[in-house]
C-alpha positions as CSV (number, residue, x, y, z in Angstrom):
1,X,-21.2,-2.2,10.4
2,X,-18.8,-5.2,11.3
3,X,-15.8,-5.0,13.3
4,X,-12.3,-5.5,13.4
5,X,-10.7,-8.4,12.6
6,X,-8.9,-10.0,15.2
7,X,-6.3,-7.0,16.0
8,X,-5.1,-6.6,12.1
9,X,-4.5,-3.7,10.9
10,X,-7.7,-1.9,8.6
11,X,-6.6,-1.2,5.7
12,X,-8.7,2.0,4.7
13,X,-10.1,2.4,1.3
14,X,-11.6,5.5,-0.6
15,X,-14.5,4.3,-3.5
16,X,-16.3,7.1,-5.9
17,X,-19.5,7.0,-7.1
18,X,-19.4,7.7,-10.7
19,X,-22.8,8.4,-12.6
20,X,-23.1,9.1,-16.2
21,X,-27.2,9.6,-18.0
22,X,-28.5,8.0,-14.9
23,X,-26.1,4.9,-14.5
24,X,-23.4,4.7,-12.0
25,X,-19.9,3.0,-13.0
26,X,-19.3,-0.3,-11.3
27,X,-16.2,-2.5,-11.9
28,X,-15.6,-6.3,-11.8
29,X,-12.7,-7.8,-9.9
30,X,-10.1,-9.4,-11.9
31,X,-9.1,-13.2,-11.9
32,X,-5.7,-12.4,-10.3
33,X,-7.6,-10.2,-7.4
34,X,-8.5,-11.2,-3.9
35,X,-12.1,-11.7,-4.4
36,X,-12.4,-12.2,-8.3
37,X,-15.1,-11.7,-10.3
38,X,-16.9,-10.0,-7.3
39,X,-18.3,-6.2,-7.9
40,X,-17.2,-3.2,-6.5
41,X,-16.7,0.8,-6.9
42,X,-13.8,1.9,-8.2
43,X,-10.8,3.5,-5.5
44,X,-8.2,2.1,-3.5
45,X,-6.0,2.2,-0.4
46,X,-5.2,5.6,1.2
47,X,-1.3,5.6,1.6
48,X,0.0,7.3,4.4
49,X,-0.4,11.0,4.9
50,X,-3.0,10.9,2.2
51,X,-6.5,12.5,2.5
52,X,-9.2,10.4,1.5
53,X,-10.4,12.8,-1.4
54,X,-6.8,12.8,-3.1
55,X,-6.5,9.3,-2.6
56,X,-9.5,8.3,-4.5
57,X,-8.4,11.1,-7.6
58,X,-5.3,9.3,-8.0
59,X,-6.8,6.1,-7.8
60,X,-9.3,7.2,-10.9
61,X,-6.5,8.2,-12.6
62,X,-4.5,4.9,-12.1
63,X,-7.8,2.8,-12.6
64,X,-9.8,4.7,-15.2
65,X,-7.3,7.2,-16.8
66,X,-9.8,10.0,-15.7
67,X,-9.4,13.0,-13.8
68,X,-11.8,13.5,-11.4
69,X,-13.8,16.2,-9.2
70,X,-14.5,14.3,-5.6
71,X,-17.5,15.8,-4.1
72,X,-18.9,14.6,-0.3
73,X,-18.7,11.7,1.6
74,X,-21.5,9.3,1.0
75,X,-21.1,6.3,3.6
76,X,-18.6,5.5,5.9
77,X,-18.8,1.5,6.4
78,X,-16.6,-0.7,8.8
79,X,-16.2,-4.2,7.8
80,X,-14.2,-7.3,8.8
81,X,-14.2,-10.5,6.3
82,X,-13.6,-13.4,8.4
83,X,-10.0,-14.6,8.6
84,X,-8.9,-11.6,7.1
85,X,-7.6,-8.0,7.7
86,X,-10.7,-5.6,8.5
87,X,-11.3,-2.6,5.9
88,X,-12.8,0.7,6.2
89,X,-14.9,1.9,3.2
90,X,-15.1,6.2,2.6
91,X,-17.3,6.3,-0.2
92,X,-17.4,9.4,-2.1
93,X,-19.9,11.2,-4.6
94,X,-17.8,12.3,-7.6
95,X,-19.0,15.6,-9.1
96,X,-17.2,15.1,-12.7
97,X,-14.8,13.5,-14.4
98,X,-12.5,14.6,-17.4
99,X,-12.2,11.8,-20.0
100,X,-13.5,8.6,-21.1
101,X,-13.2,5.8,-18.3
102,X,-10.8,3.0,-19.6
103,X,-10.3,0.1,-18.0
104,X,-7.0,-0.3,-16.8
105,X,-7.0,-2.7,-14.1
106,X,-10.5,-4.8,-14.0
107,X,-12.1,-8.1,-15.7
108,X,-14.9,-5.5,-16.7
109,X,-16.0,-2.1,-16.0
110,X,-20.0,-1.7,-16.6
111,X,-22.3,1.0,-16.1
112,X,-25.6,0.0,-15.1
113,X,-29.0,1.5,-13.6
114,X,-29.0,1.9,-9.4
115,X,-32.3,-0.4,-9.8
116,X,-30.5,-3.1,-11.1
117,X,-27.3,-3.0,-8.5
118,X,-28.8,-5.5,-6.6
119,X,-28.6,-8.0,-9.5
120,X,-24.6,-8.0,-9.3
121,X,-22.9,-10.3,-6.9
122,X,-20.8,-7.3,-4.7
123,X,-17.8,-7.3,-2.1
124,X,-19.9,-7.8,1.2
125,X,-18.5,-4.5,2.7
126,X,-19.9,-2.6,-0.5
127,X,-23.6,-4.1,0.2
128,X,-25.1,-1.8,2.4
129,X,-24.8,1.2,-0.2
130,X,-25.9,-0.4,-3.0
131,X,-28.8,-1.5,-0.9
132,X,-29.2,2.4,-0.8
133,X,-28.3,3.2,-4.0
134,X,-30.5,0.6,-5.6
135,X,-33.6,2.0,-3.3
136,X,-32.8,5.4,-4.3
């Protein structure tokens, strides 16, 4: 889905999917972010030389305080936001977690029922999966 954006570098990104009695964790951009207030999944950039997988534990950890148990790949989306740098999304189920999310780096952190997804206002390039999630 989408392109590249005019020869800029992608940044790749690695999100988890985080579900607790039926609700999956979602996380509002802070004021200070590019894009605040919009929704998203929680993960970051992969640095150099990093695999996707241990990207997205250390970004947990950084994010959440949690240590966490990445299981498959869930969607693999390619996105470019116009007059910006294109991203690519690696979205990951994650199996478990060990401790209480905290939010570290947010405005809010929310966990909410996949039906109702399509209620928040979400980063275009997260869009398509919670189309997917929300259906099911």
């Amino acid at each position: 889905m989408g392109g590249g954006a005019g020869g800029a570098r992608k940044v790749r990104v690695a999100a988890g999917i985080l579900e607790r009695e039926g609700r999956i964790l979602i996380c509002r951009r802070a004021s200070g972010d590019s894009h605040p207030g919009k929704w998203e999944f929680p993960g970051g950039k992969i640095e150099a030389g990093e695999a996707p997988e241990e990207a997205l534990a250390r970004e947990l950890e950084e994010e959440l305080g949690v240590r966490a148990r990445i299981g498959p790949q869930v969607a693999h989306v390619h996105f470019g936001y116009p007059g910006g740098r294109g991203v690519e999304l690696l979205f990951y189920r994650v199996l478990g977690f060990e401790g209480q999310p905290r939010n570290r780096v947010f405005g809010e952190i929310r966990w909410e029922r996949r039906e109702a997804l399509s209620r928040y206002d979400f980063l275009e390039a997260d869009r398509p999966l919670v189309k997917f999630l929300a259906g099911g």
